[in-house]
N, C-alpha and C positions, 0 to 999 in steps of 0.2 A: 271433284272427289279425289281424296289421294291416294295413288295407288299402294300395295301392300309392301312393295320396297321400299316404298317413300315411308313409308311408316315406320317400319323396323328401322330405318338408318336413323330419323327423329326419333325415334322414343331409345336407340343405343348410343344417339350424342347426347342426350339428357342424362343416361346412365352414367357416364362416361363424365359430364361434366358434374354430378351430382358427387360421383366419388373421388374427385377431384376435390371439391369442396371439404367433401367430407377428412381429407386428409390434411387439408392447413390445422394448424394446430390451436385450440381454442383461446377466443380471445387475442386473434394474432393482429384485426383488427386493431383492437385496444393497446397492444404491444408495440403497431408503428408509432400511436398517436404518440405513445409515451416516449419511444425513441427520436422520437421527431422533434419531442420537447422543449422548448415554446414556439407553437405556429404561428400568434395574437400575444396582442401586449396584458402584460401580466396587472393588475389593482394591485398595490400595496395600501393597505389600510392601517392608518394612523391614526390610535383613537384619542388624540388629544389633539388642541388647536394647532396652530402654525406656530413656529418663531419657539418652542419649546427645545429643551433637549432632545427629547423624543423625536420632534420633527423632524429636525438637523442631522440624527445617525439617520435617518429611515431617508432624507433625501439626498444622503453623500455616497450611503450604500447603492439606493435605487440608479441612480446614475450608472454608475461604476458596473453595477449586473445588469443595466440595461446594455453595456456595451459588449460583456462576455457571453450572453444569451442570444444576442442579434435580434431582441425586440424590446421595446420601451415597458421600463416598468414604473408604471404612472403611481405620483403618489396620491390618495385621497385622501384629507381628513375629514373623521366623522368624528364628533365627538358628542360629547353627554354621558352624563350616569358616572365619572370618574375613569373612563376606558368603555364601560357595558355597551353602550352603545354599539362600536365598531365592533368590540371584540365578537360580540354576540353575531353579527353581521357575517365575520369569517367563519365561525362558528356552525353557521347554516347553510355556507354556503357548498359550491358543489366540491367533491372535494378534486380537482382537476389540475390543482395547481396555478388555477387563472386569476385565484383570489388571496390574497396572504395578507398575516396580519404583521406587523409592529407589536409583537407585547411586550409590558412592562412587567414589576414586581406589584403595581397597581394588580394590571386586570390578570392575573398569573399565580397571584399568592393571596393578596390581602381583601381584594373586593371579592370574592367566592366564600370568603370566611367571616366578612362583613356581613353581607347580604340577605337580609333572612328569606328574600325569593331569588333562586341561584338562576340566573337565565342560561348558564352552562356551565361545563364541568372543565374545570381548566387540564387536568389529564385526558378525560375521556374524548373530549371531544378535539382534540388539536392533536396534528402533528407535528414536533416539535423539529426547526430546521438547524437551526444553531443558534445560541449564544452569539451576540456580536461585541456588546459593548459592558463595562461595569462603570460608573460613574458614581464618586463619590459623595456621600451625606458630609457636612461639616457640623460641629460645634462653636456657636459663636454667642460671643457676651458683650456687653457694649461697655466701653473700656472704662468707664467707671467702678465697675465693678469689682470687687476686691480682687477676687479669686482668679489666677492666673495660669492655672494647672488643672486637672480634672482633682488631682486630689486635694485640692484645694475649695476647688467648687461644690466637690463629697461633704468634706468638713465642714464647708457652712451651711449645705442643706442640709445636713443632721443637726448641726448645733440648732436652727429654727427652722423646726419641719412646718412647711405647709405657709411660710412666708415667702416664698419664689416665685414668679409666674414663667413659663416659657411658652413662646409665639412659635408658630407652624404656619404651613399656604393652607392650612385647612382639616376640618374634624375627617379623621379616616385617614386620611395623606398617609405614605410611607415616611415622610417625615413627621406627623403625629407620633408614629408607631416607634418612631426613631428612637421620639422622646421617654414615651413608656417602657422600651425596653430597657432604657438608662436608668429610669425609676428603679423597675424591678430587679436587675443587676446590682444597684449601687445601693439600696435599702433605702430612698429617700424618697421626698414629697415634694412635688411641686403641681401647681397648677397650670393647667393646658389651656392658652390662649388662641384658639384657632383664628385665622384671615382668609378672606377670597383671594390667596395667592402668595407670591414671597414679597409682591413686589410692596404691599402696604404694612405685611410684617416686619420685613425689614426697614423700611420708614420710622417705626413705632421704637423698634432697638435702637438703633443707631440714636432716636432721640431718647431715650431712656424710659418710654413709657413701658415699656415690657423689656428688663435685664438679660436673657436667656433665651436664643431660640436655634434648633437645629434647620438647618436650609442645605439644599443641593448647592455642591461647591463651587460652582459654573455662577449661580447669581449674587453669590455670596463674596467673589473674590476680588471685584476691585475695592469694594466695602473694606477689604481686609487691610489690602495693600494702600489704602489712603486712610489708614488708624483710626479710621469709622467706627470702624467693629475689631474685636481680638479676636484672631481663631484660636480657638483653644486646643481642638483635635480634630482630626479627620475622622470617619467611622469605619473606614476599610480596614482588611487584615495587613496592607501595607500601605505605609506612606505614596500621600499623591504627589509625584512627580512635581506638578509647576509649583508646589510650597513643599518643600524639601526638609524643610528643617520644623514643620510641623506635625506633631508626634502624633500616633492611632488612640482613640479611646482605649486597645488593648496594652499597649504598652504604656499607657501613662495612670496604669490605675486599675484597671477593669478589665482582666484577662478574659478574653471569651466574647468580648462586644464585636459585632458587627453589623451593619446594615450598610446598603448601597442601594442606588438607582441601576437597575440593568434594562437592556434592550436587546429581546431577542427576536427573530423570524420563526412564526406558527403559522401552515398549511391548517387546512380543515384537516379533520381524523379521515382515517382510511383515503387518503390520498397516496396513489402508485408510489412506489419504493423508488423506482427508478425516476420519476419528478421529487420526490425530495433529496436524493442526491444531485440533477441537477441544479435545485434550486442552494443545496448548501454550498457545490462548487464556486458558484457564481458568487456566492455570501462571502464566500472565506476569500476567495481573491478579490473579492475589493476592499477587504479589510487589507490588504497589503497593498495595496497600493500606495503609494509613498505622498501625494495630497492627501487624500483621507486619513491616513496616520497622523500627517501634522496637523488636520484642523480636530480630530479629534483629541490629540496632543493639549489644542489652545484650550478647552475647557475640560482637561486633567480628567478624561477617560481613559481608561486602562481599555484599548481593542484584546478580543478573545479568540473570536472564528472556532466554534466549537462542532465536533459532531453529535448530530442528530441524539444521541446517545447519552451524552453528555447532559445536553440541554435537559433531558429528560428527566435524569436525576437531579439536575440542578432544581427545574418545578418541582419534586418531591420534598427535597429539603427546604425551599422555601416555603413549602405550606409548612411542614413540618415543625420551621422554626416560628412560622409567625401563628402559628397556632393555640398557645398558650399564652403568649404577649394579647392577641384582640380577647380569649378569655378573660385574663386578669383587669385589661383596663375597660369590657364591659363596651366597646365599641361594636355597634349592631344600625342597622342603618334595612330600610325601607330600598 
């Protein structure tokens, strides 16, 4: 039995340790993990196959933040659905910082406005870490083809609307959409040859079975450079570096045109303020990194390293701007 000191001393070190407790400050807990952050290696979810654009920033970055975080950040691809798959994945998952996605202007802008079952909210549900990469769209004709200039290519698709076809990697594709914005800016007609890809589209051009097709300038450019294909323009608001002397849709004709390939880093929503500036530090210094700069140099990516902030606005304007383009051209997908 214990005696009645013994009792007071245990029930005033309980006291005693209780207001102790009671005086850490809430959640402080949750406040080392997050300073602590990363304890475990980090999933980067990539939600297109391997050997892409996509894959190549997302395994040049993951490298490079795996070396300024002091744990690996392992890449996964998931893919299906055009991005859904994965994105949907980070989407769900916890938001801790342990899981991050790869988005594109796919699963960011055009597949949520696609979709007529939205499997999530490209705002609500992610937070946005940084912009990394913008990567250009090209315009390309297969050099048979008269027209050597955009406003050249204008003039003949007005003079015979609706005798044109242009090839795309696919119905939906950012480069689909490429195409219809061109339509709709330039007053003309053409019809949309979609492929399982660039790589059998471009096949088809280059033999002249389809005259006209917008493709990503990375798969597009040795085509170029061996008079396979003519580029006609790029689609950025400036000229891509490795073809210097090829002019924008906007200054050869079409003021106001633009579209690009981008790749940014998205946490799940409500993920700790302090992991996603960890995680954007690590993002922006490895985009300085002077390897990374030149291999994404070799396939004419413009690097960004954006803040949090940034990115955010940038998803806003992209839905914004592709929002009226998937109305007009009726693009709605299952």
């Amino acid at each position: 039995m214990m005696s009645s000191g013994m009792g007071r001393r245990a029930l005033l070190g309980l006291l005693l340790a209780g207001a102790g407790l009671a005086a850490l400050p809430p959640g402080s807990g949750a406040a080392r993990a997050q300073a602590n952050f990363p304890t475990r290696p980090i999933t980067l979810i990539v939600p297109f196959a391997a050997g892409g654009s996509t894959d190549v920033v997302g395994r040049l970055v993951a490298q490079k933040m795996s070396e300024s975080l002091g744990q690996q950040v392992v890449v996964e691809n998931v893919v299906g659905a055009g991005g859904n798959v994965g994105a949907t994945r980070v989407a769900k998952a916890d938001p801790d910082g342990y899981t991050i996605l790869m988005g594109t202007v796919a699963t960011h802008a055009l597949n949520p406005l696609i979709l007529k079952r939205k499997p999530y909210d490209p705002v609500a549900d992610f937070a946005p870490v940084s912009l990394l990469a913008v990567v250009p769209n090209v315009l390309v004709v297969n050099p048979n083809l008269p027209a050597k200039t955009v406003p050249e290519l204008i003039a003949m698709l007005k003079a015979e609307p609706g005798k044109y076809n242009y090839a795309s990697s696919g119905n939906a594709t950012p480069l689909h959409l490429s195409g219809e914005l061109f339509k709709s800016m330039a007053g003309v007609q053409m019809q949309h040859i979609p492929y399982r890809g660039s790589g059998p589209a471009l096949n088809d051009v280059v033999a002249g079975q389809v005259p006209i097709m917008f493709d990503n300038l990375p798969s597009s450019s040795e085509f170029i450079r061996a008079g396979s294909l003519r580029g006609v323009a790029v689609t950025t608001k400036e000229r891509a570096p490795s073809f210097p002397d090829m002019p924008t849709i906007a200054e050869a004709g079409l003021p106001g045109y633009e579209t690009y390939t981008w790749n940014a880093l998205f946490a799940p929503a409500k993920t700790p303020r302090p992991v996603i500036e960890a995680l954007n530090a690590a993002s922006v210094a490895a985009l300085k990194d002077p390897t990374v700069v030149e291999r994404m140099k070799a396939f004419s990516a413009t690097v960004v390293g954006s803040t949090p902030e940034a990115l955010a606005d940038h998803v806003k304007a992209e839905v914004a701007k592709w929002t009226p383009v998937v109305k007009e051209a009726g693009v709605q997908s299952e």
